[in-house]
C-alpha positions as a printed Julia matrix, in Angstrom:
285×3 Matrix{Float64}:
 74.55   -6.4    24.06
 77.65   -5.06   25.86
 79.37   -6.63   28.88
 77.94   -3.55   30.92
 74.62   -4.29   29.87
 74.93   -8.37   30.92
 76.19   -7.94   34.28
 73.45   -5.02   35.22
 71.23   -7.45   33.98
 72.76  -10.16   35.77
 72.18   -7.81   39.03
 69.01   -7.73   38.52
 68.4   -11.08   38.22
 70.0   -11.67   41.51
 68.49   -8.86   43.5
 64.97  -10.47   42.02
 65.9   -13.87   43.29
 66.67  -12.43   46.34
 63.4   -10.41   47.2
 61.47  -13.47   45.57
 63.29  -15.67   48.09
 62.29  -12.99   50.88
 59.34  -12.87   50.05
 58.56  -16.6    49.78
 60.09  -16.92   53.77
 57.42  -14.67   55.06
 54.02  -17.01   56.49
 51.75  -16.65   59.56
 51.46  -19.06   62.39
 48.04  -19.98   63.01
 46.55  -21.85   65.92
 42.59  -22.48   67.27
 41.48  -19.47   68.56
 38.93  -21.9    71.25
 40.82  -23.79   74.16
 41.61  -27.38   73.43
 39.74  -29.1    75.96
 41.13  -32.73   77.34
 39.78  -35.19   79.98
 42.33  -35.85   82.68
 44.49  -38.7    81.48
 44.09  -39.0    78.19
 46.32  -37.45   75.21
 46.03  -33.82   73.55
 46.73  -32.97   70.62
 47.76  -28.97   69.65
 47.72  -28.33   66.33
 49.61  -25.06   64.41
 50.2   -24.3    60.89
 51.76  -22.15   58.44
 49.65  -19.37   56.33
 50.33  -19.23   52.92
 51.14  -23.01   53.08
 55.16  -23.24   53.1
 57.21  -26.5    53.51
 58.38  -26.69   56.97
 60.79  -29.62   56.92
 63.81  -27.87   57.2
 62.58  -25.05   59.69
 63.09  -25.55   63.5
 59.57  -25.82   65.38
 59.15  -25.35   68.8
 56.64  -25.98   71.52
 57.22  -24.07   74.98
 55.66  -22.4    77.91
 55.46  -18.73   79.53
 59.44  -18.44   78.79
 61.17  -19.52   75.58
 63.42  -21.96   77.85
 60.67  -23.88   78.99
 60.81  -26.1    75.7
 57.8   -28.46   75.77
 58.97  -30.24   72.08
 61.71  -29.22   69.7
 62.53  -29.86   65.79
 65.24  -29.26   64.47
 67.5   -30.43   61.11
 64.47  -32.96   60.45
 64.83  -34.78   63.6
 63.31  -34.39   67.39
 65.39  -32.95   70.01
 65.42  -33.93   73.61
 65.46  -30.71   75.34
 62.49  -30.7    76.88
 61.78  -29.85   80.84
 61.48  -32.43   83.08
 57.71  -32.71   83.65
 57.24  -33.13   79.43
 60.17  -35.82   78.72
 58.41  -39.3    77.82
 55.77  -37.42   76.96
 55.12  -35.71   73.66
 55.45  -37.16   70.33
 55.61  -34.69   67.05
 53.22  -35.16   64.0
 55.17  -34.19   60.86
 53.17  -36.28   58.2
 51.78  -32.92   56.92
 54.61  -30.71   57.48
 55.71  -30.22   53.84
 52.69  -28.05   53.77
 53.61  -26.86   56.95
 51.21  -28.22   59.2
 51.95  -30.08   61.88
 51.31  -31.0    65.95
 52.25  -31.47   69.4
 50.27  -34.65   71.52
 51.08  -34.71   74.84
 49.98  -37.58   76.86
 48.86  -38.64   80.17
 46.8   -34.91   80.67
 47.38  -33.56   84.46
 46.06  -30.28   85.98
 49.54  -29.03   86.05
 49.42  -28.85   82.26
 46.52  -26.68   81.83
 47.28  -23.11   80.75
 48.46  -21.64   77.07
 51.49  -23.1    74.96
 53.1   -21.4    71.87
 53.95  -22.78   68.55
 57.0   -21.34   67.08
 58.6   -22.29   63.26
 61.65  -20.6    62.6
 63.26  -20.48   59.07
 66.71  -19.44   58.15
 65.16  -15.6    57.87
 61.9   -15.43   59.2
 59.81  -16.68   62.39
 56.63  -16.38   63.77
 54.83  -17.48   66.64
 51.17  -18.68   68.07
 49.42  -19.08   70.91
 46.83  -21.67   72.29
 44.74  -22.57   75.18
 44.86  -25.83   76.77
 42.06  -26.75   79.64
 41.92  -30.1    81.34
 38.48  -31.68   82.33
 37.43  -34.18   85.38
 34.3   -35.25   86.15
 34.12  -36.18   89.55
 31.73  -38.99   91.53
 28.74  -39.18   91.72
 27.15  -37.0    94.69
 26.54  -39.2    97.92
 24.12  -37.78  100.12
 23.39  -38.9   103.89
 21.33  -36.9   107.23
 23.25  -36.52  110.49
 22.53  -35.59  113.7
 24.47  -32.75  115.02
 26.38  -32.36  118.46
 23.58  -29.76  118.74
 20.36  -31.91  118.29
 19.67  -30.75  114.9
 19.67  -32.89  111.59
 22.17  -31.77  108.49
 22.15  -32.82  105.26
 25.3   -33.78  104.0
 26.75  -34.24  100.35
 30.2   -35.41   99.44
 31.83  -36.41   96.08
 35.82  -36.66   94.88
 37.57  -35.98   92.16
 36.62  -32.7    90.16
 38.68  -30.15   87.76
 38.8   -27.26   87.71
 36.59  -26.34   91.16
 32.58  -27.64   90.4
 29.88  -25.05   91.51
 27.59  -26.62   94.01
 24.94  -26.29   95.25
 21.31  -27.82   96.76
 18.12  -27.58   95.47
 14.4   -28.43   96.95
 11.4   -30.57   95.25
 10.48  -27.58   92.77
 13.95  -26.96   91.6
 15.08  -23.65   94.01
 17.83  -23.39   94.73
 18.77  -23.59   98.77
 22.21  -22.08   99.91
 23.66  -24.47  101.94
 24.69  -23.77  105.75
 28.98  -24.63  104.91
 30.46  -25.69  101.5
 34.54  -27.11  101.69
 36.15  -27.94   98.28
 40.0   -28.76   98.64
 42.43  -30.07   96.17
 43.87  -33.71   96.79
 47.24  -35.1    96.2
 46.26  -35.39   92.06
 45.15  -31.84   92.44
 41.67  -32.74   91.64
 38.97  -31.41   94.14
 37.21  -32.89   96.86
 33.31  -31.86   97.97
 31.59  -31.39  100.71
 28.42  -29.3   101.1
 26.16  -29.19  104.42
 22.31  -28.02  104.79
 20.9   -27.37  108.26
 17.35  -29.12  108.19
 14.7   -28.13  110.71
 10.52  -29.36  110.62
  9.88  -26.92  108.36
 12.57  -27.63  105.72
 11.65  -29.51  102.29
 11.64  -33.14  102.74
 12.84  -33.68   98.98
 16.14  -32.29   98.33
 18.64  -32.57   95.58
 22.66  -32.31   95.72
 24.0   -30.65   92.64
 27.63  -30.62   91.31
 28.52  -28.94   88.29
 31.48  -28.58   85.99
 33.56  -26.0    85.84
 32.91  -24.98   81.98
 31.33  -27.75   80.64
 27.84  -28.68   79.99
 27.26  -31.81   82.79
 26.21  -32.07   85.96
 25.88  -35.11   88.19
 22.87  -34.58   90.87
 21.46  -37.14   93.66
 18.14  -37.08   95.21
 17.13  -37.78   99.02
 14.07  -38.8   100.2
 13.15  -37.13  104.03
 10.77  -39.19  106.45
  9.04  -36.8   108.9
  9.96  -40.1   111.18
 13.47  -38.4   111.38
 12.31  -35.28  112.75
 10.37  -36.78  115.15
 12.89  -39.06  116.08
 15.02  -36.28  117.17
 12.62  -33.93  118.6
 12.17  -36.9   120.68
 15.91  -37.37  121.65
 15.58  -33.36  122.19
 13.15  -33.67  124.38
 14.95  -36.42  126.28
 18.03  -34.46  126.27
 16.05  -31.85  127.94
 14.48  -33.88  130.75
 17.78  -35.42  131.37
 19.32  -31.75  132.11
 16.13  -30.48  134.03
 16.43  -33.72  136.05
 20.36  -33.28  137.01
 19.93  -29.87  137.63
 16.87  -30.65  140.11
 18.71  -33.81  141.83
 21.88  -31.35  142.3
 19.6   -28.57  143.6
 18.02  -31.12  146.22
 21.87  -32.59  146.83
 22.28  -29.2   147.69
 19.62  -27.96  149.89
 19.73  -31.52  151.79
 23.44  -30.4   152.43
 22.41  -26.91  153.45
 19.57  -28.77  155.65
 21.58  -31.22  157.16
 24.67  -28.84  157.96
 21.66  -26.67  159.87
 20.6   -29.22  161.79
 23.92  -30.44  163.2
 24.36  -26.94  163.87
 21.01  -26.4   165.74
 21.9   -29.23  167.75
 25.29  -28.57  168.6
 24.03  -24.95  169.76
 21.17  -26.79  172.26
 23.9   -28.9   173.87
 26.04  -26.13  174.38
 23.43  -24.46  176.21
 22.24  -27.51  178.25
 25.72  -28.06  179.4
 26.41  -23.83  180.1
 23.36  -24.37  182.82
């Protein structure tokens, strides 16, 4: 073999190497495709991998948010880097016991509403990277509904259900002794200083409303609902048509005192005046 023919061959070799190594580099980032769902407070855990299965362990791999700056985690050179945004540091811890086949993942503890929303997973070789995207949605269940009956400034009784503590906003809702549903008069849910929601839901009652009713609050994706049940004595109703009627006599009584302060006014002021007119005309004579 000539020296011509060894070095072409030796070309090839190298060219080979070089589109095997190529080739090798190229993988896939893959994620869940469903939203990692975690109870407020406690730790999640975001797991991403490579496709074909390719050692990792000398790739960079980083978590971040919405912009590539807003670095949740970072490896890099086999070690964890602490350039992380403020809300994250303390936080996360990185799982590389599998990363030799190139899986690996992100817990982040002490889950908050403000950390609901999609991360991405990026590994980054010396010529390739890719990049994947998962959901993240944080859970509360709130209290237990408390139900208690009112009276209102106007005379009339309301229902009233209140409970604390919710994510993401519950749906709400009353319902009567054979399970309809009964759209309730006002319904206020506002987010407290933990971001978590507060309830309040109202029901005008009248004689003819259901004296069984139920207070329903349900989660905002998942499958549970808390629900309290109220007993309503027809004592109640009569109790305040009673205090109505009271009310009313109480007005109709004012008004017919004032209208006979009145006329004895209007009487009296006549009188004086029909007098004052006689002795005017007793003395003219």
């Amino acid at each position: 073999m000539t020296p011509i023919t060894v070095a072409a061959a030796f070309k090839v070799t190298i060219i080979l190497l070089e589109v095997q190594t190529t080739v090798s580099e190229i993988f896939k980032v893959l994620s869940p495709d469903t939203p990692i769902i975690v109870s407020l407070g406690e730790t999640a855990v975001l797991p991403c991998y490579l496709s074909p299965s390719t050692n990792a362990e000398d790739m960079m791999v980083r978590w971040f948010r919405s912009k590539f700056s807003f670095t949740v985690h970072l490896y890099q050179n086999r070690k964890n880097i602490g350039l992380q945004i403020p809300k994250y540091q303390n936080r996360t811890s990185f799982n590389t016991s599998l990363i030799a086949d190139g899986k690996v993942s992100l817990s982040i503890h002490s889950i908050a509403p403000s950390d609901e929303g999609s991360y991405t997973c990026l590994f980054q070789s010396l010529s390739f990277y890719d990049a994947a995207d998962l959901e993240l949605k944080v859970s509360a269940l709130g209290s237990g509904p408390t139900i208690f009956i009112e009276e209102h400034q106007d005379g009339h009784l309301r229902a009233v259900c209140k409970s604390y503590g919710w994510y993401p906003k519950p749906v709400v809702y009353w319902k009567d002794e054979n399970e309809h549903i009964i759209h309730p008069l006002t319904v206020a849910q506002s987010q407290n200083a933990l971001s978590l929601f507060d309830v309040e839901m109202i029901l005008a009652l009248d004689s003819k409303s259901n004296r069984r009713l139920s207070c329903v609050i349900r989660h905002g994706f998942l499958e549970q609902e808390l629900k309290s049940t109220i007993q309503i004595a027809d004592s109640m109703f009569l109790r305040v048509s009673r205090c109505v009627i009271s009310r009313i006599l109480m007005g109709t009584s004012f008004i017919l005192i004032f209208l006979a302060t009145v006329l004895l006014a209007f009487y009296t002021c006549f009188m004086q005046q029909k007098k004052i007119g006689k002795l005017m005309n007793e003395n003219s004579k």
